[in-house]
N, C-alpha and C positions, 0 to 999 in steps of 0.2 A: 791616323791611329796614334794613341799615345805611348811613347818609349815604356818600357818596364822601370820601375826604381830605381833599380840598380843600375839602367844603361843611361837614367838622365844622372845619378852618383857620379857614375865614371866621366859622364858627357862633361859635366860641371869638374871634374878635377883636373880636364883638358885643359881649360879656361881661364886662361891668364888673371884678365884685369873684370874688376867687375860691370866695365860697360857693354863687355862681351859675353857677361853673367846674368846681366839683366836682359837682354837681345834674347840670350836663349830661354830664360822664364817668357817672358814674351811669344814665342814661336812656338813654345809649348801649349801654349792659348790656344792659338792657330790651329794646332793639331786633334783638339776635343771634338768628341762624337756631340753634334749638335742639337741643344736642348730644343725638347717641341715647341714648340709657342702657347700651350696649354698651359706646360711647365712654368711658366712667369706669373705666378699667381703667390698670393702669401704667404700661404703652407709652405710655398718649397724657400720664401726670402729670408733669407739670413738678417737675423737682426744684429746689431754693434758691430757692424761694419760701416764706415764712411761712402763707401762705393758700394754700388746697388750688387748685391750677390744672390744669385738662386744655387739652390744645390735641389737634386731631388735624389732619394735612395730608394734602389728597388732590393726587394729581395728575390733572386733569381732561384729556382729548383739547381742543385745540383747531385752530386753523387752521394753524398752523405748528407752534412747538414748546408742548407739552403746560402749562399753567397750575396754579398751587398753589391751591387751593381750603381755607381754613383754618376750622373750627369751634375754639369753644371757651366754656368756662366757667370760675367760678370760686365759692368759697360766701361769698365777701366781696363786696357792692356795688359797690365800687369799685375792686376790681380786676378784675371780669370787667367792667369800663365802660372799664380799661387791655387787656384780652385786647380790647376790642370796637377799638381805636383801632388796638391791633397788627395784627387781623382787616384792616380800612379800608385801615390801608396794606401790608400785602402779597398777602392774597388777591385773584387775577384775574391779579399779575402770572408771568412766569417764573420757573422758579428761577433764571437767569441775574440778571434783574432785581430778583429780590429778596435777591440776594445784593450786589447792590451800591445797595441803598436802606438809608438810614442813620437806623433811627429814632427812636436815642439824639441824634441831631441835632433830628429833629422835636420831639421832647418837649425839649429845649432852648431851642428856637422857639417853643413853646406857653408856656414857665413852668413846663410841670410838673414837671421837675428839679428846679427848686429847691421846689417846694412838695409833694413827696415826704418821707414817710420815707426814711429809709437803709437798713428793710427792703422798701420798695417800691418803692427802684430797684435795689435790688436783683435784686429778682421780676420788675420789669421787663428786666434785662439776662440775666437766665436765659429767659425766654420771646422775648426776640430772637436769644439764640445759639440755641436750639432748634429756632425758625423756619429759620436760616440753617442748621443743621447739617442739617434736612429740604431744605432745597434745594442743600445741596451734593450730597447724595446722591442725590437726583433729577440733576442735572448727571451725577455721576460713572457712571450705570447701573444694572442691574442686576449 
């Protein structure tokens, strides 16, 4: 099961050097609820990413209005350890709220911007609009 935001925040301001920052992006992979094998079909592949990424979003019933529920993978280490941190921060909230949760901010905040490729924030910013283009349309209805 995956840390909450805030405990993989803290977990990473523990973390010295960043060979020890990238290990735990990594192990955070490790830790994702495992996508079906269904789930590896188009619909859910992210496109502009270099490495092959699935994401798939559910919208779960909850108490009020209904929650994004996010699986996903990836066949690089460490970018299914960035699908697992995308995962952390948007799945559980609404698509309301996770359209205005900003997580090219976070990874700003963490270091990992700058200690990306520039095809892996890339991949990352394709798997944030994705997220957000699944909850705009959760928002908008059927």
């Amino acid at each position: 099961m995956l840390p909450t935001i805030d405990e993989i925040v803290s977990n990473f301001e523990l973390l010295d050097d960043w060979e020890e920052r990238y290990r735990y992006v990594i192990e955070l992979g490790r830790l994702m609820e495992a996508l079906p094998q269904v789930a590896y079909n188009d619909v859910n592949k992210v496109q502009g990413c270099a490495s092959q990424v699935w994401l798939q979003t559910d919208l779960v019933p909850s108490n009020g209005e209904p929650v994004l529920h996010l699986r996903g993978d990836s066949d690089a280490h460490i970018v299914r350890g960035l699908v697992a941190l995308l995962i952390s921060l948007y799945s559980g909230k609404t698509p309301s709220e996770a359209l205005s949760t900003d997580a090219l901010a976070l990874f700003k905040e963490l270091g990992l911007s700058e200690h990306l490729t520039p095809q892996r924030s890339n991949g990352v910013r394709s798997m944030v609009e994705r997220i957000r283009r699944d909850a705009q349309a959760a928002v908008a209805g059927p």
